[in-house]
N, C-alpha and C positions, 0 to 999 in steps of 0.2 A: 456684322452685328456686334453692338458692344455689349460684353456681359461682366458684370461685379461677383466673384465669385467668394465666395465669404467658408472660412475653413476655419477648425477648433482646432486644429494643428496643423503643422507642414509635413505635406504625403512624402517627403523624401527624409528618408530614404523607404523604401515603401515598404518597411518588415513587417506590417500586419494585414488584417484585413481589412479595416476601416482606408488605409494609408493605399493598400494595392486599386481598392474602386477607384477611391480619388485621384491619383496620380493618372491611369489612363482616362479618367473620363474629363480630367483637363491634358492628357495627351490631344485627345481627340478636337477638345472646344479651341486648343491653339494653333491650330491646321487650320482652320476657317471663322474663327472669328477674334473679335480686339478682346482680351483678355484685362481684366484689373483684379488683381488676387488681392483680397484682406485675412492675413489671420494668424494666431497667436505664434511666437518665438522670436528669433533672433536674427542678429544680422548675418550669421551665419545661414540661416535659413535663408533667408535672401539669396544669398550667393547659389546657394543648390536649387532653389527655384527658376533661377536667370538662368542660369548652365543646362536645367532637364528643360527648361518650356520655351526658352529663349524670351522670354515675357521682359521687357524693361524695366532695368529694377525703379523706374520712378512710377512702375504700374503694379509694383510689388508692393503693401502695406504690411508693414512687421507691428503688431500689437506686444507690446511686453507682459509676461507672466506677471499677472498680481496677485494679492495674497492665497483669496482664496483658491489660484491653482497650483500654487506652493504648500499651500500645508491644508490636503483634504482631510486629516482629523478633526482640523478646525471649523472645517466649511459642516464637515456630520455636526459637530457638537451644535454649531449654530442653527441647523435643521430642526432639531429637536425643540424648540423654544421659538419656533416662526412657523406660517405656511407655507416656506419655500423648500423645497427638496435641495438635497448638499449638491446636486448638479447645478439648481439655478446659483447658487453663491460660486460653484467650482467655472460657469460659464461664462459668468453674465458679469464679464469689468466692462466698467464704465466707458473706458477707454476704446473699445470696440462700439460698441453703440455711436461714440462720437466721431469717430473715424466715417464708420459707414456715413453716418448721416452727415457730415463733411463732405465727405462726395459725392451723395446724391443729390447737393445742395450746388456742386458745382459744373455736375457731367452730367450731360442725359444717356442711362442707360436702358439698352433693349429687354434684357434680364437681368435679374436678380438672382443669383440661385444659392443657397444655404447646404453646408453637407452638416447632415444631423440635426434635429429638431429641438435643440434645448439651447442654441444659441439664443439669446435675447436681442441681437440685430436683426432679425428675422423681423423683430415687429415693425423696422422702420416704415413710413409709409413713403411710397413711392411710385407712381404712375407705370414704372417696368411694371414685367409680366414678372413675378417672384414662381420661384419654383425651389421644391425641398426636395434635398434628395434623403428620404429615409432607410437610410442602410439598412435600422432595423427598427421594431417597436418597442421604445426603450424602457415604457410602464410596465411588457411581458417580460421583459428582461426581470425586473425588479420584484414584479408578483410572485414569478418562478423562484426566486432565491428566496422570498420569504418563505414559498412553501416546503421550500430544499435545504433550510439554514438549520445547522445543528443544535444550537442553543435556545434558549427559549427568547432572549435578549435581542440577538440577532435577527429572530421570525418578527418580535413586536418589532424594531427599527426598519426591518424591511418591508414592513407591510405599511407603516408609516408613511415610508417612503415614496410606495407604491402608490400610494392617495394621492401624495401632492403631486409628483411627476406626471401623473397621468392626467390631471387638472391642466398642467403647465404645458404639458405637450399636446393635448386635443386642441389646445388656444392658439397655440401656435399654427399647428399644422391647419385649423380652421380659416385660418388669416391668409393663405396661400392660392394662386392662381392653379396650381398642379404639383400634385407628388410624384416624383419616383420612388418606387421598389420596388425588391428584389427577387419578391417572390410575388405568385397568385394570391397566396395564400394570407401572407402579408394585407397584399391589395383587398381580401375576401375582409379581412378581420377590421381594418379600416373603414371598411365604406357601412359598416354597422353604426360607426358613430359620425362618419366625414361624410355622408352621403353625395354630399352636393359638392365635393370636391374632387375635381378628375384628377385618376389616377393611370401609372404609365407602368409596367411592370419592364424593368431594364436588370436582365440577370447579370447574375457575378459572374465574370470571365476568370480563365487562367490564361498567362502565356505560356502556350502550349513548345514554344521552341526553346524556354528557359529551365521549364519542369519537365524535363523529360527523361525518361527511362537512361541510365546506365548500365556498362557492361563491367556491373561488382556485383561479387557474388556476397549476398546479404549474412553476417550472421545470425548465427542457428539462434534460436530462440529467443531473440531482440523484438521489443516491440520500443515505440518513440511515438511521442507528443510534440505537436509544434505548435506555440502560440504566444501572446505577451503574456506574462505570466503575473502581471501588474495589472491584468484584467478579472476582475473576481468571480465570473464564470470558468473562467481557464483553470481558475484556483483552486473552486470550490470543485471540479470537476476530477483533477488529479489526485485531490486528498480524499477523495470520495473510490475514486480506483484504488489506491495506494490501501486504502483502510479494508474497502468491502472486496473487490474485484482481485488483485494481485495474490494474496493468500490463499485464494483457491486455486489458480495459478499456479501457483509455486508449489501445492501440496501435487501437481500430478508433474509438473515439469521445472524440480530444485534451480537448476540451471538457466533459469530467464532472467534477463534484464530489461527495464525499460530508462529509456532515456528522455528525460524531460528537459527540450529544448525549448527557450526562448529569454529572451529581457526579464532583468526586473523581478524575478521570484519571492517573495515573500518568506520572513525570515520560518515559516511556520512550516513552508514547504520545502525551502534548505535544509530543515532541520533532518529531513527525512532521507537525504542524503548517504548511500552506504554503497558497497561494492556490487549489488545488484538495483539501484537508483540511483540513477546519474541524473545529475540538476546540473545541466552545462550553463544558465546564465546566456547573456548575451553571445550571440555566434554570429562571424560575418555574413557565411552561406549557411543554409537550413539542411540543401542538398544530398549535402555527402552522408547525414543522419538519415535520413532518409532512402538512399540508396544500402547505406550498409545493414539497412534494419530488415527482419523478416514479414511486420505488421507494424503499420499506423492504427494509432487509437483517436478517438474521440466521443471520453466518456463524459457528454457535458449533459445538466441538467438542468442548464438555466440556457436563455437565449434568442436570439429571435433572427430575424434574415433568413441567410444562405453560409454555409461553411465553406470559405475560399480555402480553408487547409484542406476539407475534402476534395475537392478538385482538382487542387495541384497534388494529390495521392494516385487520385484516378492519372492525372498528364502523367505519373513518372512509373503507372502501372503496378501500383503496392495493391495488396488486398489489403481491407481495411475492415475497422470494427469502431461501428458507432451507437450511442443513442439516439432514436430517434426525433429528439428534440431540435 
């Protein structure tokens, strides 16, 4: 079967959670079927896609970053003054649109399948069977933060927000032959507005022979976060621990640290930085944090899907502490 696989970034190296579904669930589609991958980066990405999928890189499409994925301040400010949410300006270059529709013009393919529902090539029209994979509900995402956002600035933008994306995103995913995700529950909240659209509930897996328990003795009173930290639920979740949760913390047990691991942190969350917060920034392995810590947190308040950071806790046998969001 040939399938066009279309992605908002390159799953390798697979440091998160959007990168870890994609990366095995084109493990899987390049064991049995022809493979043509479109999606945003480099030629560098190319290289690490041919090397992890064996995929031929003249089946490899590199889309180059354009503005509006380069400077998202610019793509917010321009939301503000249109009815497009700053995803559809951060998703939607032109140059993907024409790419897809370049070869659909040229290939006949069997699917079509989309990871994330705010790409704008998704609307191509095309006789494939089109399938989305929805990691997560990306208007809950945004609703949550409005109602989670400390400022009053931030609540009206994100509720803004919240309007148009959810506009942009039922359009999409209405225009689709089948969704996956990730959860039932997912699938419950969907078919409220998608009724007439089949959906496939495909859970988040762990590699369970990657994450797995070590034999280190954890220290005493370490608790750690793992996630991109470039992600504003991640963001808003640890400044939200750090402010309400850790001072209570701290008043029965002086001696805890938490170590906030991942990419990309936010200068607001660096700031926070001191001999009991450690902001390690980009790490090669997650592991070794993980292993040496007493508990995993995950105090998020925004969000939608499935948490692959809890699962790989469960694979490496940490007790953990979440919200139930």
């Amino acid at each position: 079967m040939k399938v066009m696989h279309i992605l908002s970034y390159s799953p390798v190296p697979p440091n998160n959670g959007g990168s870890l579904r994609v990366y095995y669930v084109m493990k899987a589609l390049t064991l049995h079927h022809d493979v043509t991958v479109v999606t945003y980066g480099t030629s560098e990405d190319r290289d690490l896609i041919h090397e992890h999928f064996d995929i031929p890189k003249s089946r490899i499409h590199i889309i180059p970053k354009h503005a509006g994925r380069r400077y998202r301040r610019l793509t917010q400010l321009l939301s503000l003054g249109t009815n497009h949410s700053h995803y559809h300006y951060e998703l939607n270059g032109p140059m993907m649109e024409q790419k897809v529709r370049s070869l659909l013009a040229s290939e006949s393919y069997d699917v079509v399948q989309t990871e994330f529902p705010l790409i704008g090539a998704s609307r191509c029209e095309t006789d494939a069977i089109k399938i989305l994979d929805a990691h997560n509900i990306e208007y809950e995402i945004i609703q949550r933060m409005s109602e989670t956002a400390r400022s009053a600035f931030r609540k009206w933008f994100y509720y803004q927000e919240y309007k148009k994306i959810r506009n942009e995103e039922l359009g999409i995913l209405k225009r689709q032959d089948a969704l996956f995700v990730t959860s039932e529950r997912d699938r419950d909240k969907l078919d409220v507005d998608l009724p007439d659209v089949p959906k496939y509930v495909i859970p988040n897996g762990v590699d369970v022979g990657y994450f797995k328990a070590a034999e280190v003795e954890p220290e005493p009173f370490s608790l750690v976060f793992v996630g991109t930290m470039a992600y504003l639920p991640n963001t808003f979740g640890m400044l939200y621990f750090l402010d309400e949760i850790f001072p209570i913390i701290q008043q029965e047990i002086p001696q805890v640290k938490v170590y906030i691991v991942g990419k990309n942190p936010p200068q607001e969350l660096a700031n926070r930085a001191s001999d009991q917060v450690m902001v390690t920034g980009m790490v090669d392995d997650v592991r070794p944090y993980v292993d040496r810590s007493s508990v995993v947190i995950v105090p998020l308040w925004a969000g939608s899907g499935t948490r692959l950071k809890i699962l790989e806790a469960f694979s490496m046998k940490k007790p953990l502490v979440t919200t139930t969001i």
